[in-house]
LUMKEVEX-683294 format. One line per field, with one value per residue (C-alpha): x negated, y, z negated. Coordinates in nm, 4 decimals. Each point is the difference from the previous one (the first is absolute). Example, Ala and Ser with C-alpha at 12.3 -4.5 7.8 and 13.67 -1.06 7.14 Angstrom:
<pts>
x -1.2300 | -0.1370
y -0.4500 | 0.3440
z -0.7800 | 0.0660
</pts>
This chain:
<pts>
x 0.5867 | 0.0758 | 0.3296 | 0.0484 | 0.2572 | 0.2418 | -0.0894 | 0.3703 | 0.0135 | -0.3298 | 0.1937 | 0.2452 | -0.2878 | -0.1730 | 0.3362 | 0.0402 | -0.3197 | -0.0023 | 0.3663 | -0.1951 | -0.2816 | 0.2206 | 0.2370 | -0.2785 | -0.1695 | 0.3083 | -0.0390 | 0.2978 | -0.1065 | 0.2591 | 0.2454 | 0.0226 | 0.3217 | -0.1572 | -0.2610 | 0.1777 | 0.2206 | -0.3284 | -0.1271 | 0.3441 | -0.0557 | -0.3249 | 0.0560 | 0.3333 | -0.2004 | -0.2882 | 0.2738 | 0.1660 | -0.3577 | -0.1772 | -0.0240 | -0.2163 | -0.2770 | -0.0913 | -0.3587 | -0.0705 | -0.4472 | -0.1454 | -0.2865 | -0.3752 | -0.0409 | -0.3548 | 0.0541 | -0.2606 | 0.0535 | -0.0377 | 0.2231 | 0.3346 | 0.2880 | 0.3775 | 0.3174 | 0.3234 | 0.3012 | 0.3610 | 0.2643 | 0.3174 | -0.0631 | -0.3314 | -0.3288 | -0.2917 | -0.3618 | -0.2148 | -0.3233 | -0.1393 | -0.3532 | -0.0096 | 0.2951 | -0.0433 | -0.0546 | 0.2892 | -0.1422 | -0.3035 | -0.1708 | -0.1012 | 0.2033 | -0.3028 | 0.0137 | 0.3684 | 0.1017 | 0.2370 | 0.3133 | 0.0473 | 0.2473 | -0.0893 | 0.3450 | 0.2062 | 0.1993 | -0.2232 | -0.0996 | 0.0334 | -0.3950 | 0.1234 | 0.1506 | -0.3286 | -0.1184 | 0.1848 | -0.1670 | -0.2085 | 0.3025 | 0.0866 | 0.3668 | -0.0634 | -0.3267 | 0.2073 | 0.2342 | -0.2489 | -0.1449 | 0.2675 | -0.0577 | 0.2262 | 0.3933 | -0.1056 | -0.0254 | 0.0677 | 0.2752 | 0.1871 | -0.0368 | 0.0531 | 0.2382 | 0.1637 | -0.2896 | -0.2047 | -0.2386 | -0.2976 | 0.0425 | 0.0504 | -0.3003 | -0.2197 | 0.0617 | -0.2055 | 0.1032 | -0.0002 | -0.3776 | -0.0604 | -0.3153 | -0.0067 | -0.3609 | 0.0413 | -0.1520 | -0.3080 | -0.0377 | 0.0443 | -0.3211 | -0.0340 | -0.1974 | -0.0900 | 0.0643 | -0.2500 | -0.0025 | 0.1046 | -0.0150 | -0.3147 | -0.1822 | -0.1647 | -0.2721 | 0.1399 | -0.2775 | 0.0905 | 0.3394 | -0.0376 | -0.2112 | 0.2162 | 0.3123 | -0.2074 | -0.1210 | 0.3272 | 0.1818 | -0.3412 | 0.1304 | 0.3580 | -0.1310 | -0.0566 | -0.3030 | -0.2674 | -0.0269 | 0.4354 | -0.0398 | -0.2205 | 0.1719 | 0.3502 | -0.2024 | -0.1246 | 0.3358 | 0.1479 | -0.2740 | 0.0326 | 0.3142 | -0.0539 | -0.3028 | 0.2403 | 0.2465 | 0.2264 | 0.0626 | 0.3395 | -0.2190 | -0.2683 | -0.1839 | 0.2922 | 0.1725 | -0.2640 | 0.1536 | 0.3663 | 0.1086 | 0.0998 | -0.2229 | -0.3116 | -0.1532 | 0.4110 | 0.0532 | -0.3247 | 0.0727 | 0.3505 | -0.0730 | 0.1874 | -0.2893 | -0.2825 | -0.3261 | -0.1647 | 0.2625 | -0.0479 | 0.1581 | 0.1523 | 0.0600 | 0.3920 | -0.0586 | -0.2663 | -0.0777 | -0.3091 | 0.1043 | 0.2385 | 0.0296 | 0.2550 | -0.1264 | 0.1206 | -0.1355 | 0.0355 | 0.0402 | -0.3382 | -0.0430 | 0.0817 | -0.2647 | -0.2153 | 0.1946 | 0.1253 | -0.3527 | -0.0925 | 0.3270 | -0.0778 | -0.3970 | 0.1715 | 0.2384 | -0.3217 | -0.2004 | 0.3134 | 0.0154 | -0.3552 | 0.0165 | 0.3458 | 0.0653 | 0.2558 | 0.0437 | 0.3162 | 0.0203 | 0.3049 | -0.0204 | 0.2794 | -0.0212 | -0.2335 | -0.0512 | -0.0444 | -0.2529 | -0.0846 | 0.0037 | 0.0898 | -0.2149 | -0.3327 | 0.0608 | 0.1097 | -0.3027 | -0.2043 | 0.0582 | -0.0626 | -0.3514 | -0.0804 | 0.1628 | 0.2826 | 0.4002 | 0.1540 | 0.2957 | 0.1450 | 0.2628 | 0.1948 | 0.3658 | 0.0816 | 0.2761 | 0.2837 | -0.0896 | 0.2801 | 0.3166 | 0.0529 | 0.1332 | 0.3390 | 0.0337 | -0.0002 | -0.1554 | -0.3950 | -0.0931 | -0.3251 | -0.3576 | -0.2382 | -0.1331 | -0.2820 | -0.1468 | -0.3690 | -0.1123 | -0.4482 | -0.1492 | -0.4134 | -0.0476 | -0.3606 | -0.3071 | 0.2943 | 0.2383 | 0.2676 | 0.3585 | 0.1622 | 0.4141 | 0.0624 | 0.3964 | 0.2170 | 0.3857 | 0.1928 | -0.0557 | -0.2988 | -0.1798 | 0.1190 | -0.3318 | 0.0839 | 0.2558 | -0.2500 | -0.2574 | 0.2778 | 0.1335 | -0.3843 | -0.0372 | 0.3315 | 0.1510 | 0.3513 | 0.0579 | 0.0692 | 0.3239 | 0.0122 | -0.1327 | 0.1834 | 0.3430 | 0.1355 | 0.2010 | 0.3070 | -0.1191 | -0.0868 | -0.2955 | -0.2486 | -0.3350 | -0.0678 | -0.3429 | 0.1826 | 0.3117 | -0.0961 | -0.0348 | 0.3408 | 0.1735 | -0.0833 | -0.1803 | -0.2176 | 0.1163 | -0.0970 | -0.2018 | 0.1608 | 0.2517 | 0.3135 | 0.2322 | -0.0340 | -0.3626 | -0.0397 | -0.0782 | 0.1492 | -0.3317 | -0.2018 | 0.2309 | -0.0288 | -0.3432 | 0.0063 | 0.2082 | -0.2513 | -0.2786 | 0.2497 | 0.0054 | -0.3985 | -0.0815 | 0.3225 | 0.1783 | -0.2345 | -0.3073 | 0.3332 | -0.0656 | 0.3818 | 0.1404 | -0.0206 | 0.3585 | -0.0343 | -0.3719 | -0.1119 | -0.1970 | -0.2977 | -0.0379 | -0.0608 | -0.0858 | -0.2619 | -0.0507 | -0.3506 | -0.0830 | -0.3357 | -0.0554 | -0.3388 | 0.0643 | -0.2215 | 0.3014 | 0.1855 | -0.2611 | -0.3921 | -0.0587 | -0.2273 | 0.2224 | 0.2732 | -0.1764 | -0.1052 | 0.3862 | 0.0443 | -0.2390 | 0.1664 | 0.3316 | -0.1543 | -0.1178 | 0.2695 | 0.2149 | -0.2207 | -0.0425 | 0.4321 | 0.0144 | 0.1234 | 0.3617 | -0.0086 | -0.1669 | -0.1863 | -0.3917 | 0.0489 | 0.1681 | -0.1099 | -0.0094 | 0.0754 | -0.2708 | -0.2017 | 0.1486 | -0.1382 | -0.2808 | -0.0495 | 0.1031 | -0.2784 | -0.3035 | 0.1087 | 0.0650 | -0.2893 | -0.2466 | 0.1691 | 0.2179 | 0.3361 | 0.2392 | 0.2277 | 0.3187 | -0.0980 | 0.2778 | -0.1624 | -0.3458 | 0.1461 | 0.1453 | -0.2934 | -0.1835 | 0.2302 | -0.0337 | -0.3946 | 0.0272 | 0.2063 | -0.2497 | -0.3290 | 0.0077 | -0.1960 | 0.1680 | -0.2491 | -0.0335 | 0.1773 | -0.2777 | -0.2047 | 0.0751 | -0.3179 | -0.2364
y 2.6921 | -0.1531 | -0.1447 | -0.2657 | -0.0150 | -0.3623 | -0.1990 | 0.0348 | 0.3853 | -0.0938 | -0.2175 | 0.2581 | 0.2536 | -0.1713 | -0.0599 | 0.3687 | 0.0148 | -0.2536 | 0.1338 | 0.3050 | -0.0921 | -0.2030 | 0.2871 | 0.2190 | -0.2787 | -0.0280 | 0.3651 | 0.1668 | 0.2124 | -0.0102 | 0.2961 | 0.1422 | -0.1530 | -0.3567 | 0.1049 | 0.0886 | -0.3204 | -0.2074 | 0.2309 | -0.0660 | -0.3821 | -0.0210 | 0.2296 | -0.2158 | -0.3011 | 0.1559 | 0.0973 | -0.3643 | -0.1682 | 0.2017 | -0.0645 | 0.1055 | -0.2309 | -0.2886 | 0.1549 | 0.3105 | -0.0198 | -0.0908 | -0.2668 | -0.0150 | -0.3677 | -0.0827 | -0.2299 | -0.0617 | 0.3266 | 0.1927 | 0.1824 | -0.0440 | 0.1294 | -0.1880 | 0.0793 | -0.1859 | 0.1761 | -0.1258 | -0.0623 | -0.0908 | -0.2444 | -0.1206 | 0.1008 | 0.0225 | 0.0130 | 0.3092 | 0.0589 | 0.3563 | 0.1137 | 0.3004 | 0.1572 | 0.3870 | -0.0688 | -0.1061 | 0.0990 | -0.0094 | 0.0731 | -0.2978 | -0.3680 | -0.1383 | 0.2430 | 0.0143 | -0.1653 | -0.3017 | -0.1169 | -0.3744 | -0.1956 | -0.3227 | -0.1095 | -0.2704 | 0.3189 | 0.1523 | -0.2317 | 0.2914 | 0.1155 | 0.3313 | -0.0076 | -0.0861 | 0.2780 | 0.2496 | 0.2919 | -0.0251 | 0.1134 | 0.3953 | 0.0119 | -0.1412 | 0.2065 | 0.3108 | -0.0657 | -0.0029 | 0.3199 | 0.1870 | 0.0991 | 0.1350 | -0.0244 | -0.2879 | 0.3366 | -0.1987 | 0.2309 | -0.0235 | -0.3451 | -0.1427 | 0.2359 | -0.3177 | -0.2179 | -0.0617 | 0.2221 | -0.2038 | -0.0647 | 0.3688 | 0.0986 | -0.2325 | 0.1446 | 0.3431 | 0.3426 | 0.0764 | 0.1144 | 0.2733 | -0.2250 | -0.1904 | -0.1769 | -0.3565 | -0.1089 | -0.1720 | -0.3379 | -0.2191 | -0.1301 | -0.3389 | -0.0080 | -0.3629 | -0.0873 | -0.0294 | -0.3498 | 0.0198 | -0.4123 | -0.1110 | -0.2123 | -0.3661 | -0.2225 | -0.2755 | -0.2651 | 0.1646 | -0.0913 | -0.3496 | -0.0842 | 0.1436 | -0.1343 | -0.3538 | 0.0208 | 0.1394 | -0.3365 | -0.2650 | 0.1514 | -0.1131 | -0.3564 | -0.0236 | -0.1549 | 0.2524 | -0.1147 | 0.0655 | 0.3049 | 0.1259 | -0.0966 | 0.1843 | 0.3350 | -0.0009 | -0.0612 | 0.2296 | 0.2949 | -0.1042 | 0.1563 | 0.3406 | 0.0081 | 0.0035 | 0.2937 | -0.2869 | 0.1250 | -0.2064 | -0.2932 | 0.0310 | 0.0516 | 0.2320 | -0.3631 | -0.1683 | 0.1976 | -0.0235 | -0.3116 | -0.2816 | -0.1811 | 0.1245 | 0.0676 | 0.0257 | -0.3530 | -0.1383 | 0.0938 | -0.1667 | -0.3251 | 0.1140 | -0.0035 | -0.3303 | 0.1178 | -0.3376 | -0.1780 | -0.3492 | 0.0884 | -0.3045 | -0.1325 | -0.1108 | -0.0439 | 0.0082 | -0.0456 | 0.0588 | 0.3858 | 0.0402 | -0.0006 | 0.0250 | 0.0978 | 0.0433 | 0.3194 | -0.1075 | 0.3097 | 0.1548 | 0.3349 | 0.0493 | 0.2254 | -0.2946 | -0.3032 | 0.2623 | 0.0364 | -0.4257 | -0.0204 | 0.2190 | -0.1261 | -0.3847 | 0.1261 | 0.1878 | -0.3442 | -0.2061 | 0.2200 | 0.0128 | -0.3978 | -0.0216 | 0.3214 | 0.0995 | -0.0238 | 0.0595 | -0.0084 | 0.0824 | 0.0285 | -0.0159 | 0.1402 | 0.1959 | 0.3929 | 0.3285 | -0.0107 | 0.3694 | 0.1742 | -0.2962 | 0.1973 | -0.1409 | -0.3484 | 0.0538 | 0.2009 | -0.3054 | -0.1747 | 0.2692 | 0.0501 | -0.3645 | 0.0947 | -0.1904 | 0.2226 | -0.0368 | 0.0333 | -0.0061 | 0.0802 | -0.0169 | -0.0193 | 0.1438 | 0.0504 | 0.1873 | 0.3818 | 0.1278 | 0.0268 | -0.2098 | 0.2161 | 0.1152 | -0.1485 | 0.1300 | -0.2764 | -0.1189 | -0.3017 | 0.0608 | 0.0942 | 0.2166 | -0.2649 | 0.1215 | -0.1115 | -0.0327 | 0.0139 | 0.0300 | -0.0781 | 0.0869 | 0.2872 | 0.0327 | 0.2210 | 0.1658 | -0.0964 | -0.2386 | 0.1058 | -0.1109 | 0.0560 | -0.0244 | 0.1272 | -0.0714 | -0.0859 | 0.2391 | 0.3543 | 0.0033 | -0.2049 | 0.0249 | 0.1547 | 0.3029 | 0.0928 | -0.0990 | 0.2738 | 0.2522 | -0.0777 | 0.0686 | 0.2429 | 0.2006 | 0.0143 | -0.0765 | -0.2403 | 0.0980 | -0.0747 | -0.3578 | -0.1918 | -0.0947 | -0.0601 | 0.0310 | -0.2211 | 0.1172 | -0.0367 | 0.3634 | 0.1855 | 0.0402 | 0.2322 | -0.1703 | -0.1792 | -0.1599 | -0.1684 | -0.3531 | -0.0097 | 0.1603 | -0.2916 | 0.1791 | -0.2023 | 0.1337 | -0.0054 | -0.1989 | 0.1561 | 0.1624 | 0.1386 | 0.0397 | -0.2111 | 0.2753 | 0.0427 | -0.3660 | -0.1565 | -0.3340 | -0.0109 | 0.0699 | -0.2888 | -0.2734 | 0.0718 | -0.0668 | -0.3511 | -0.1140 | 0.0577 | -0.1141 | -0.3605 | -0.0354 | 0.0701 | -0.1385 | -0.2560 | -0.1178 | -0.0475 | -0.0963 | 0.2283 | 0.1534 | 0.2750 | 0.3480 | -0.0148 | -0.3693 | 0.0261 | 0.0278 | 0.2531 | 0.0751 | -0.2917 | 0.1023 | -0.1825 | 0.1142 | -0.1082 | 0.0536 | -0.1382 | 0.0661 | -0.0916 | -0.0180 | 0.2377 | -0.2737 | -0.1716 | 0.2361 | 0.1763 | 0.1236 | 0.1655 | 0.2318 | 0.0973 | 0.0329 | 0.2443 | 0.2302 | 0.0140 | 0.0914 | 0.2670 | 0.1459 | -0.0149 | 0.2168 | 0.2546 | 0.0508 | 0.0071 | 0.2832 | 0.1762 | 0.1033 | 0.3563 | 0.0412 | 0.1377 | 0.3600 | 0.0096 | -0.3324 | -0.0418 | -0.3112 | -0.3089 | -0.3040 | -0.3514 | -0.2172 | -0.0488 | 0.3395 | 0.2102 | -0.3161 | 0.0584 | 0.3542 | -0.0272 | -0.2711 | 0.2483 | 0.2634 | -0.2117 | -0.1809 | 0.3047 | 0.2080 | -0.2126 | -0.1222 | 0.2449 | -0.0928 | 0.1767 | 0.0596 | -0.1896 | -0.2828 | 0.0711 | 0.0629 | -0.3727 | -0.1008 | 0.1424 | -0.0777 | -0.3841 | 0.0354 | 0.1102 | -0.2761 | -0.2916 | 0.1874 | 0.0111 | 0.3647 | 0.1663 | 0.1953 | 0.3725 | 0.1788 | 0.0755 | 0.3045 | 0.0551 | 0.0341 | -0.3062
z -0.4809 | 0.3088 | 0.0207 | 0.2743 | 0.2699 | -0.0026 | 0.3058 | 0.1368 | -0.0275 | 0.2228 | 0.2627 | -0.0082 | 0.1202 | 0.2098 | 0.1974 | 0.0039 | 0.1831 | 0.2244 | 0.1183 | 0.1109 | 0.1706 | 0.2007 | 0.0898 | 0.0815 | 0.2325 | 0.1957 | 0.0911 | -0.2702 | -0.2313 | -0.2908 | -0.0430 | -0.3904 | -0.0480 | 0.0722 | -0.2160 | -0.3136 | 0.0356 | -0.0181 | -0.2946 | -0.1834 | 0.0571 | -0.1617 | -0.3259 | -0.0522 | 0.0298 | -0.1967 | -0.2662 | -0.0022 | -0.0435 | -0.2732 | -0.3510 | -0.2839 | 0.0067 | -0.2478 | -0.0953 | -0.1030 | 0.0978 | 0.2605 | -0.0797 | 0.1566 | 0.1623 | 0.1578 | 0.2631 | 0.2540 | 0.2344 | -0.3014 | -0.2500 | 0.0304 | -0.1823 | -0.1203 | -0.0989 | -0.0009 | 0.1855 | -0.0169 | 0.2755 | -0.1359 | -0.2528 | 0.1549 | -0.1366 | 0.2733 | -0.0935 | 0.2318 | 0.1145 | 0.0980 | -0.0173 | -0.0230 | -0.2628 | 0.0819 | 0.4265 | 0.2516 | 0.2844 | 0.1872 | 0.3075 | 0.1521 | -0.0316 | -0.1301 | -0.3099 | -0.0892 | -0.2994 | 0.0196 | -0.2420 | 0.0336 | -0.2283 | -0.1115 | 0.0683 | 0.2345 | 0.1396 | 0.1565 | 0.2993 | 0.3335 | 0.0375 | 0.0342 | -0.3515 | -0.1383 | 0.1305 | -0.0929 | -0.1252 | 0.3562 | 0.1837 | 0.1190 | -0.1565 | -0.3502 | -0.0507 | 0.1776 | -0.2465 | -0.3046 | 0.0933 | 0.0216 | 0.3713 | 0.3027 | -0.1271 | -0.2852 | -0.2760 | -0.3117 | -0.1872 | 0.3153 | 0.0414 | -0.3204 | -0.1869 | -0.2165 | 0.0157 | -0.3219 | -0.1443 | 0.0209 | 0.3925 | 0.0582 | -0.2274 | 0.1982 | 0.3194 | 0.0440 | 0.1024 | 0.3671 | 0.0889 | 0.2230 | 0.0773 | 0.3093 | -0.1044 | -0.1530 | -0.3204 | -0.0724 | 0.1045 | -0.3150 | -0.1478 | -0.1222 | -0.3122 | -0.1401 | -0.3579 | -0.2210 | -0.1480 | -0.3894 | -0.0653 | -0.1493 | 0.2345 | -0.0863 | 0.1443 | 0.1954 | -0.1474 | -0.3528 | 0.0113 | 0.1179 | -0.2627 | -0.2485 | 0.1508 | -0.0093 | -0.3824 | -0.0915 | 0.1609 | -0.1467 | -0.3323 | -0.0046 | 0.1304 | 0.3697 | 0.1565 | 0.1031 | 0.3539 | 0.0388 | -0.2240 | 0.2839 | 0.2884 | -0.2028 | -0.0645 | 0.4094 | 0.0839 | -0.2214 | 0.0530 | 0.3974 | 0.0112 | -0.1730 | 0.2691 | 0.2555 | -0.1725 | -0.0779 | -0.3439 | -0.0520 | -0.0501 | -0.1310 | -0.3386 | -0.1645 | 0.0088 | -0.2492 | -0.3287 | 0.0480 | 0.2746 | -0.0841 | 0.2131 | -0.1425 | -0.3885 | -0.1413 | 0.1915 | -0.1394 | -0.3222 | -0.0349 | 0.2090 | 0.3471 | 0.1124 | 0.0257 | -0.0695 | 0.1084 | 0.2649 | 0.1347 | 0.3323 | 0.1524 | 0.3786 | 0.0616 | 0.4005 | 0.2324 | 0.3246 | 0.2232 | 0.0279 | -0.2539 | -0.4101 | -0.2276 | -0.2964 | -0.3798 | -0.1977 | -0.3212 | -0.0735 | 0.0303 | 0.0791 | 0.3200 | 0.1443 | -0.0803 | 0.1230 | 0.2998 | 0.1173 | -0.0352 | 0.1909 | 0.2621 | 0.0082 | 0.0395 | 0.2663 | 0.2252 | -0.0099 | 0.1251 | 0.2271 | 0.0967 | 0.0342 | 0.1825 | 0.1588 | -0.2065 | -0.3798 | -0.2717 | -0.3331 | -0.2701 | -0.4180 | -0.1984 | -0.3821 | 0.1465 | -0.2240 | 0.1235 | 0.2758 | 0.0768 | 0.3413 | 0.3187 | 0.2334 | -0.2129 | 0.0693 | 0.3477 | 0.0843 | -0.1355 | 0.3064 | 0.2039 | -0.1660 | 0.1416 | 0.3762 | -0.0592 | -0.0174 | -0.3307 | -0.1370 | -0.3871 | -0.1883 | -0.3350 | -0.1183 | -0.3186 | -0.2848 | 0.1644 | -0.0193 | 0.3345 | 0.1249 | 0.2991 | 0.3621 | -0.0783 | -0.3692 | -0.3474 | -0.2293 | 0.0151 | 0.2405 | 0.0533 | -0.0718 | 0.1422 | 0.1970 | 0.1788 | 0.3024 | 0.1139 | 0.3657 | 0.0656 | 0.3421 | 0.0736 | 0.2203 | 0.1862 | -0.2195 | -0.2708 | -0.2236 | 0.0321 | 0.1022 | -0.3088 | -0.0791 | -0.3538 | -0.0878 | -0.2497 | 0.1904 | -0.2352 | 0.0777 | -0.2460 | -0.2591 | -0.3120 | -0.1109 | 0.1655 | -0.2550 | -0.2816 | 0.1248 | 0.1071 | -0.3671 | -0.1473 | 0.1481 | -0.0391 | 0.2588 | 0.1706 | 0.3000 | 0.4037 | 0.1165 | 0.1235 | -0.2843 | -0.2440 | -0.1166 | -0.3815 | -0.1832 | 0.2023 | 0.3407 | -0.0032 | 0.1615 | -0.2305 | -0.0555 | -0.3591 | -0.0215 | -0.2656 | 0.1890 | -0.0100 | -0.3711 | -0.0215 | 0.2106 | 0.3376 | 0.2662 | 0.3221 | 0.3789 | 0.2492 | 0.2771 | 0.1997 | -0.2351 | 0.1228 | 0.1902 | 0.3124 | -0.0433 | 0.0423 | -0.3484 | 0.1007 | 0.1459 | -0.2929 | -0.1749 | 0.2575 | -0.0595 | -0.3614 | 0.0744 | 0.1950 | -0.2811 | -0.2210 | 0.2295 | 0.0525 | -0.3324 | -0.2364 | 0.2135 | 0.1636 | -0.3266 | -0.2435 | -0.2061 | 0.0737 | 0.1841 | -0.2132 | -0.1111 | -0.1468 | -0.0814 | -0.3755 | -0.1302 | -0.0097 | 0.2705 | 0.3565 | 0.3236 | 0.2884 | 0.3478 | 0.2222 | 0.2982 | 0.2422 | 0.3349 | 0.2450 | 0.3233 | 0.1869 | 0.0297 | 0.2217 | 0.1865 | -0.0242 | -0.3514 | 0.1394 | 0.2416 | -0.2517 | -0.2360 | 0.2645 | 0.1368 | -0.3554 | 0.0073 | 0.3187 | -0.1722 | -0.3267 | 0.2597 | 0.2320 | -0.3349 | -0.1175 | 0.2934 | -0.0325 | -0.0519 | -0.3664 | -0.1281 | -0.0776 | -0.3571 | 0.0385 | 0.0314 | 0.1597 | 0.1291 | -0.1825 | 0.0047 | -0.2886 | -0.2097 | 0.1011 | -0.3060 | -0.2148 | 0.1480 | -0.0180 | -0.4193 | -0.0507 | 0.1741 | -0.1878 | -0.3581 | 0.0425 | 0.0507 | -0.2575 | -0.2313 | -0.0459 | -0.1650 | -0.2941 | -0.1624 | -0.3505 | -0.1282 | 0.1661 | -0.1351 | -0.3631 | 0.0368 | 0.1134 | -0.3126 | -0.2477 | 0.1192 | -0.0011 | -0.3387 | -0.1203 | 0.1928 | -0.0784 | 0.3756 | 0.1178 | 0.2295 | 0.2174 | 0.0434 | 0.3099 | 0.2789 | -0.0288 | -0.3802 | -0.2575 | -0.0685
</pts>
């Protein structure tokens, strides 16, 4: 098993090795003495630093560069989350091949942390090379660290360069057009309009397209702004949504609480032809519902060559910067501007450090949360998907007070403002549940300068962007909006993947409607 090294024993090294190169580049080569006194510094701090770790497995992750592997290490009374990819390789010959350990963690900020199985010393010590013998180094230390470090080798030739192997996908995959018109009949049954049923299932199905799982058809069973919200009257099947104020480019509008996928997108269509008329257009709902992923309405606008922005306040889900109760929501924030002949460039990000759909999957599909999440009941770093059930709440982004997560929480005020103070329908500490407010607004570039001129800027932006060599480990830089991007080519040719617990949910609602649910792609007519 691999056991990983805490990222301040890694400081610790790295130190070591910088002090060296910099004695031998001023011409001194270090006497033994010297030597051993640096030696003695880094097994006390290596002895200070380790502890058993939390997890005893190390477990396969496919991200996008392949497979990956994680296992959570603990420093003091901090857990960290790891990456490696490749558990049985810590060295390799080239930088390009050598396997990387980054923590998903606000402590870790120096780049040369991050990389810390790429430097000499730590793999040096790993191996068990030169004076770094491991019974010799670690007499005291525990018997897992000392059992992970290998015999000396008479061997000077390093080990293969790790191999990256790609998971195999195990989740069922489902027809995009299949969904939405499942998603569609499923709403027409528990009384919405067929035309809004539609426009809720392409909204909905829209998301998973773009690997936006957190929102999108896994909420239909189980949220309260969707089939459970029908069914007990939170939700309006058939709103009469009403104009408070109005203005040549703005609205204020009243949901009547419709769902809000459907009013979202009238909003956000009402806001684009202001906008289209004026040169600028706003619009606000309050008792608005859930309205899905902000980056869909915002990239509405951007569709018609107009920038867009949206975004949504919600019931209080995080701590605020430096405090221990709730005060806000996740709050996201929508940014989508045309780019010449490609996609739009198109931010969409909640303002704590992630949606709270992310610990709704991680829950589904067992497993714990990095470092940098969430908080439990006490105030307490937690890794349980669970924690907000159990009176925890998530952080803002950013984090931590020294990793900047005032940030992340002025952010979430200002959502808070455009879409509660500013609509009425409240602030998230004062606003009543399942109410929530949204703000969009759309503006024509014509106003400012040439469009054409505009959208090919944009396009040189994208490709200088992509032309940055990538971080060690990374395919590529990105814009936002390209991973989207990438998701919906490959979704759309090959079909969307769902967790089985979602698909089970999905079925066991079909059943109860009379609703088919339709096969996964490729299986048996």
């Amino acid at each position: 098993m691999l056991q990983l090294v805490p990222h301040r024993l890694v400081q610790v090294l790295l130190q070591h090795h910088h002090h060296a190169h910099a004695v031998l580049r001023d011409g001194h080569r270090p006497d033994a003495a010297h030597r051993r006194d640096r030696e003695v510094q880094l097994e006390d701090a290596l002895l200070d630093q380790l502890v058993e770790p939390c997890g005893q497995h190390l477990e396969p992750l496919q991200v996008r560069g392949g497979l990956v592997y994680r296992d959570r290490v603990q420093v003091g009374a901090e857990q960290h989350f790891c990456l490696c990819q490749d558990p049985g390789l810590l060295s390799g010959r080239r930088r390009a091949e050598r396997p990387r350990c980054d923590a998903f963690s606000g402590v870790v900020q120096d780049a040369h942390q991050r990389r810390c199985a790429l430097d000499r010393r730590t793999r040096s010590l790993r191996q068990g090379k030169r004076h770094h013998h491991r019974d010799r180094l670690l007499p005291h230390a525990p018997s897992w660290l000392r059992a992970s470090l290998p015999r000396r080798s008479r061997s000077r030739s390093s080990p293969p360069s790790p191999t990256i192997t790609r998971m195999p996908e195990s989740r069922d995959r489902f027809e995009a057009a299949a969904l939405r018109v499942h998603t569609a009949a499923t709403l027409e049954h528990f009384g919405m309009p067929a035309t809004d049923a539609a426009i809720a299932a392409e909204v909905l199905v829209d998301a998973d397209l773009k690997g936006i799982e957190s929102h999108g058809i896994a909420h239909l069973t189980w949220h309260g702004g969707y089939v459970p919200g029908l069914r007990d009257g939170r939700v309006n099947p058939t709103p009469a949504v009403r104009i408070l104020r109005e203005t040549p480019a703005t609205l204020a509008l009243d949901g009547d609480g419709g769902m809000g996928v459907v009013v979202a997108v009238d909003a956000m269509d009402r806001c684009i032809s202001r906008a289209e008329a004026t040169g600028i257009g706003m619009v606000t709902i309050r008792n608005g519902r859930h309205f899905g992923a902000a980056g869909y309405y915002a990239e509405r606008a951007a569709a018609r060559g107009l920038i867009g922005m949206a975004s949504c306040n919600t019931p209080v889900l995080a701590v605020p910067a430096g405090g221990a109760e709730r005060a806000f929501g996740t709050n996201p924030l929508a940014f989508a501007a045309p780019i010449e002949g490609r996609e739009p460039f198109s931010l969409d990000m909640a303002t704590t450090a992630v949606a709270g759909g992310k610990l709704e999957i991680a829950g589904r599909q067992g497993k714990r949360l990095p470092a940098g999440w969430a908080v439990d009941a006490e105030g307490r770093s937690s890794d349980d998907p669970s924690a907000l059930g159990q009176g925890g709440a998530l952080l803002p982004l950013g984090s931590s007070l020294e990793t900047s997560s005032y940030k992340g929480y002025g952010l979430g005020l200002v959502s808070d403002i455009l879409s509660g103070v500013l609509s009425g329908a409240g602030f998230g500490m004062i606003m009543p549940r399942p109410h929530m407010g949204q703000w969009f607004a759309a503006w024509r570039i014509d106003a400012f300068r040439d469009p054409a001129e505009f959208q090919a800027e944009m396009a040189q932006l994208a490709d200088r962007i992509h032309a940055i060599a990538p971080a060690p480990g990374v395919d590529r830089v990105r814009i936002p909006g390209d991973k989207e991007a990438e998701a919906r080519a490959d979704r759309e040719a090959n079909g969307i993947p769902l967790d089985s617990a979602v698909v089970d949910q999905l079925r066991a609602l079909a059943a109860e409607t009379g609703v088919a649910f339709p096969d996964p792609v490729g299986s048996p007519a």
